[in-house]
ChimeraX commands (.cxc) that place a marker at each C-alpha (Angstrom):
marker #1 position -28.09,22.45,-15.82 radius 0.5
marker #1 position -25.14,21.70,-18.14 radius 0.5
marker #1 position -21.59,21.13,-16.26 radius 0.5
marker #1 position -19.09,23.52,-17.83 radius 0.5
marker #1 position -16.23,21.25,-19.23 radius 0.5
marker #1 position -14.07,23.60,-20.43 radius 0.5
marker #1 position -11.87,23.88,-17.51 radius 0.5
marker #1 position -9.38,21.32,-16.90 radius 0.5
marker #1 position -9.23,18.47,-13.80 radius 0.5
marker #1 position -6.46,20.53,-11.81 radius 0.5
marker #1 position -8.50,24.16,-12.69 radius 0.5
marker #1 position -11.62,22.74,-10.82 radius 0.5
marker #1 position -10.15,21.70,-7.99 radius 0.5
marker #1 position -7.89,24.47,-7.07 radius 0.5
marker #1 position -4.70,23.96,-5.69 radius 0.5
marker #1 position -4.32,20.60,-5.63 radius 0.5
marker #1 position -1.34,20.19,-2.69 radius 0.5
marker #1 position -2.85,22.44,-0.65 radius 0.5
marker #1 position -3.73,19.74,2.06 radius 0.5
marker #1 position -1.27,17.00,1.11 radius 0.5
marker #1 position 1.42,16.19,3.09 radius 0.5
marker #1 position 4.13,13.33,3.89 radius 0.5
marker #1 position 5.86,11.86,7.11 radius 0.5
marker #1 position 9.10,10.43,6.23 radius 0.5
marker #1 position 9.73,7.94,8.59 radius 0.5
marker #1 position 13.14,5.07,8.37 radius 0.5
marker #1 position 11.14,1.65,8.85 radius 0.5
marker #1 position 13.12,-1.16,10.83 radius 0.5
marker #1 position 11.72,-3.68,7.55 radius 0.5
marker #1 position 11.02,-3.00,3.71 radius 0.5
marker #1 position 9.63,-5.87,2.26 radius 0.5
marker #1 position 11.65,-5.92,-1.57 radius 0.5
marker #1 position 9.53,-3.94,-4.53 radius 0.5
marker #1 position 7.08,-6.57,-6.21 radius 0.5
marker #1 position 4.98,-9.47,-5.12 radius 0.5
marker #1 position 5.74,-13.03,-5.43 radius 0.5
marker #1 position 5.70,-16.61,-3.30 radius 0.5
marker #1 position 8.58,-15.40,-1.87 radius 0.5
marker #1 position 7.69,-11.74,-0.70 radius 0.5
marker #1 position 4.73,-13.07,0.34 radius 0.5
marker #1 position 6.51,-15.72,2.48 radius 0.5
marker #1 position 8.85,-12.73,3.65 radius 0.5
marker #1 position 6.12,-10.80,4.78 radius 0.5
marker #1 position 4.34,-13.36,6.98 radius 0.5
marker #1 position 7.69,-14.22,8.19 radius 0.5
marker #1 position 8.31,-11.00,9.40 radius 0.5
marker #1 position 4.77,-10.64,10.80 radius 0.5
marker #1 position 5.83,-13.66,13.22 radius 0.5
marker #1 position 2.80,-15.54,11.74 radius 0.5
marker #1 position 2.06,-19.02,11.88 radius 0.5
marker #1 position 2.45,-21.90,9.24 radius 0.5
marker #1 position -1.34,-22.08,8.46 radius 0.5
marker #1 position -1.45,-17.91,8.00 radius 0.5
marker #1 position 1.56,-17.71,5.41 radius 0.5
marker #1 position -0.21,-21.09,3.73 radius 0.5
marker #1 position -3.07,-19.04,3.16 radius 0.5
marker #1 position -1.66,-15.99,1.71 radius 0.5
marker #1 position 0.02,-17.95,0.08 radius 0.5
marker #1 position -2.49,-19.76,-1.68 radius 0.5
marker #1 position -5.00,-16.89,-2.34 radius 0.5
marker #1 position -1.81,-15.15,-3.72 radius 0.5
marker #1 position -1.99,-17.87,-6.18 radius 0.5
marker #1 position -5.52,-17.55,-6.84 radius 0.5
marker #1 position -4.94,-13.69,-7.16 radius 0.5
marker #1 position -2.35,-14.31,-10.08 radius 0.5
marker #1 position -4.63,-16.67,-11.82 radius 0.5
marker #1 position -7.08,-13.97,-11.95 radius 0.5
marker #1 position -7.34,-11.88,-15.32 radius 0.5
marker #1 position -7.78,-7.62,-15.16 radius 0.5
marker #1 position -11.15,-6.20,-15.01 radius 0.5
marker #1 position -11.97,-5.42,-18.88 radius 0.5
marker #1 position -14.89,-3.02,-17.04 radius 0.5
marker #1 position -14.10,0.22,-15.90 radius 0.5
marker #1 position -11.28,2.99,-16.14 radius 0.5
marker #1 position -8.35,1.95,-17.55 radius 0.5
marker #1 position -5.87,0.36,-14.85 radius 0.5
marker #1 position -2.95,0.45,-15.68 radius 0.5
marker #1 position -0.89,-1.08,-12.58 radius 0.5
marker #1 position 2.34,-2.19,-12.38 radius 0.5
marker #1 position 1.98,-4.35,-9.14 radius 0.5
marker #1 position 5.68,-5.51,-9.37 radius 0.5
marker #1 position 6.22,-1.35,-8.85 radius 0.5
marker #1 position 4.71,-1.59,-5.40 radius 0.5
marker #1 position 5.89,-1.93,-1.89 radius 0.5
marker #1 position 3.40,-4.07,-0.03 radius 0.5
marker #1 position 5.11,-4.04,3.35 radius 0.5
marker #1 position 6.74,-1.58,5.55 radius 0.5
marker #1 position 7.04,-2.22,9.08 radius 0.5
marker #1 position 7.74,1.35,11.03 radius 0.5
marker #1 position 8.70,0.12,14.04 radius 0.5
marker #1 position 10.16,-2.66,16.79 radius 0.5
marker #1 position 7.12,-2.23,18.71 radius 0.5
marker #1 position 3.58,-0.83,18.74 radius 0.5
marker #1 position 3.39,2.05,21.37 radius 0.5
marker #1 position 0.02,1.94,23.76 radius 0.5
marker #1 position 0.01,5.67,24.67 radius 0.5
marker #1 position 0.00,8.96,22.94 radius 0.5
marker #1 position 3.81,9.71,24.70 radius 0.5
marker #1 position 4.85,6.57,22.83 radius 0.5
marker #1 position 4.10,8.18,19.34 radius 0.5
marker #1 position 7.25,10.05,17.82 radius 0.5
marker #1 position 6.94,13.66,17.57 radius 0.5
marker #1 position 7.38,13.71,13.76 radius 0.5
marker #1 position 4.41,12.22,13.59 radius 0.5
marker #1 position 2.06,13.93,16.06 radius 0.5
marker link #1:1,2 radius 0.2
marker link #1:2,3 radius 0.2
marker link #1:3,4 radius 0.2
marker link #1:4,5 radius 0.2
marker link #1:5,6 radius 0.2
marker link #1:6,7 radius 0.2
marker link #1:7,8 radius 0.2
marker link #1:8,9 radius 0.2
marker link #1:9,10 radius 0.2
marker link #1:10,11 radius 0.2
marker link #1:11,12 radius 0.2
marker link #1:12,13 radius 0.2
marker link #1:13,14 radius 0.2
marker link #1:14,15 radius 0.2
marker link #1:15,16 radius 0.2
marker link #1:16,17 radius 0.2
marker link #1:17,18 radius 0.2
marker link #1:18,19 radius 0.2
marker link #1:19,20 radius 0.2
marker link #1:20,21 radius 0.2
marker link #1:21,22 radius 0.2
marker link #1:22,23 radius 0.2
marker link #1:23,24 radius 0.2
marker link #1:24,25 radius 0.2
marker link #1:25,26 radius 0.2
marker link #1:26,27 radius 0.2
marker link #1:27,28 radius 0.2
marker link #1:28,29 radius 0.2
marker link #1:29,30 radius 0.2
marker link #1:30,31 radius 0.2
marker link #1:31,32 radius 0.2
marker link #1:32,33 radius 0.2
marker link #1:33,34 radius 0.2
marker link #1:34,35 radius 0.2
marker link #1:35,36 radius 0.2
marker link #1:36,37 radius 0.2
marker link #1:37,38 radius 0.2
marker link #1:38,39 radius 0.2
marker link #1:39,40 radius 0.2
marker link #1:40,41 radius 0.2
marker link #1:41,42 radius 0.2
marker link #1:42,43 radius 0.2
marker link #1:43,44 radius 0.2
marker link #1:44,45 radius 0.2
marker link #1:45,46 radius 0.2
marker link #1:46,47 radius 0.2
marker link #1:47,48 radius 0.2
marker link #1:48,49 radius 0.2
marker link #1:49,50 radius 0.2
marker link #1:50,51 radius 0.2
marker link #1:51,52 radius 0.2
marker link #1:52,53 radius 0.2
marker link #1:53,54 radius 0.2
marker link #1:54,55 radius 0.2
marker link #1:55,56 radius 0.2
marker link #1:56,57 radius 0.2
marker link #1:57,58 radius 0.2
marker link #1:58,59 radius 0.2
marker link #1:59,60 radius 0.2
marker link #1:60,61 radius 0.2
marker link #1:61,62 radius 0.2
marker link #1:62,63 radius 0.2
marker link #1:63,64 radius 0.2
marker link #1:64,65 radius 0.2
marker link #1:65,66 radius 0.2
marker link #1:66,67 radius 0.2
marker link #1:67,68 radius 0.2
marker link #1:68,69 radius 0.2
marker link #1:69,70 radius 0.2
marker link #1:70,71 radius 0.2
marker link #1:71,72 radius 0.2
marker link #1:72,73 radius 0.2
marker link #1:73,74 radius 0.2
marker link #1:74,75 radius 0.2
marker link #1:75,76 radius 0.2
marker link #1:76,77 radius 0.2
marker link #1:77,78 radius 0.2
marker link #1:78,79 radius 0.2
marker link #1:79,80 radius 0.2
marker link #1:80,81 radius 0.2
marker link #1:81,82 radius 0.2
marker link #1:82,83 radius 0.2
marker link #1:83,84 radius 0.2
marker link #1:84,85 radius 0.2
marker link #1:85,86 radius 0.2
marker link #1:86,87 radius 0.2
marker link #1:87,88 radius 0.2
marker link #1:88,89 radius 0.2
marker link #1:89,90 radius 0.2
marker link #1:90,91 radius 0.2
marker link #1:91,92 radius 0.2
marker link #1:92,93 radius 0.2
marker link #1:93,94 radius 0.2
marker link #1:94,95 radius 0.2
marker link #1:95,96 radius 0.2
marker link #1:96,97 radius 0.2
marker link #1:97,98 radius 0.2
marker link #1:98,99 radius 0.2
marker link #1:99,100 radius 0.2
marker link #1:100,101 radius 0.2
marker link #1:101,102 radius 0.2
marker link #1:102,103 radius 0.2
marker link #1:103,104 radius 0.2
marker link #1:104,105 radius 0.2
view
């Protein structure tokens, strides 16, 4: 059986935001937009993490910028300096389901 092709992506699916939704929470940390040595420092910083853990993400962040695109595939177009790659929501991690803010429940 042939697949029709005449409709378009968004036609097919139907209404597309019908199930999305967003939580806008304030985090107590935004790592800056972009990676680099230093973000990546920044980040494990924050974390609280030890020498030997910010060494190694540190030096397979290295190994991931030495690394060329994938030729294979769709076309990927990413901008990873246009990325925030940490956000940290809160002081503390809550242990009950009283400790989770109502916004989010």
């Amino acid at each position: 059986m042939a697949t029709d092709i005449t409709q378009s992506a968004p036609e097919q699916i139907g209404e597309i935001n019908k199930y999305d939704f967003r939580t806008v929470t304030e985090g107590v940390f935004k790592a800056e937009k972009g990676i680099s040595p230093k973000i990546v420092a920044q980040i494990s910083e924050m974390k609280g993490e030890p020498g030997w853990m910010r060494d190694f993400r540190l030096k397979s962040y290295e190994i991931f910028e030495s690394k060329p695109m994938p030729k294979w595939g769709g076309a990927l177009d990413l901008n990873f300096q246009d990325i925030y790659y940490y956000l940290k929501p809160a002081d503390h991690q809550g242990k009950t389901w009283d400790d989770v803010p109502e916004e989010i429940k």
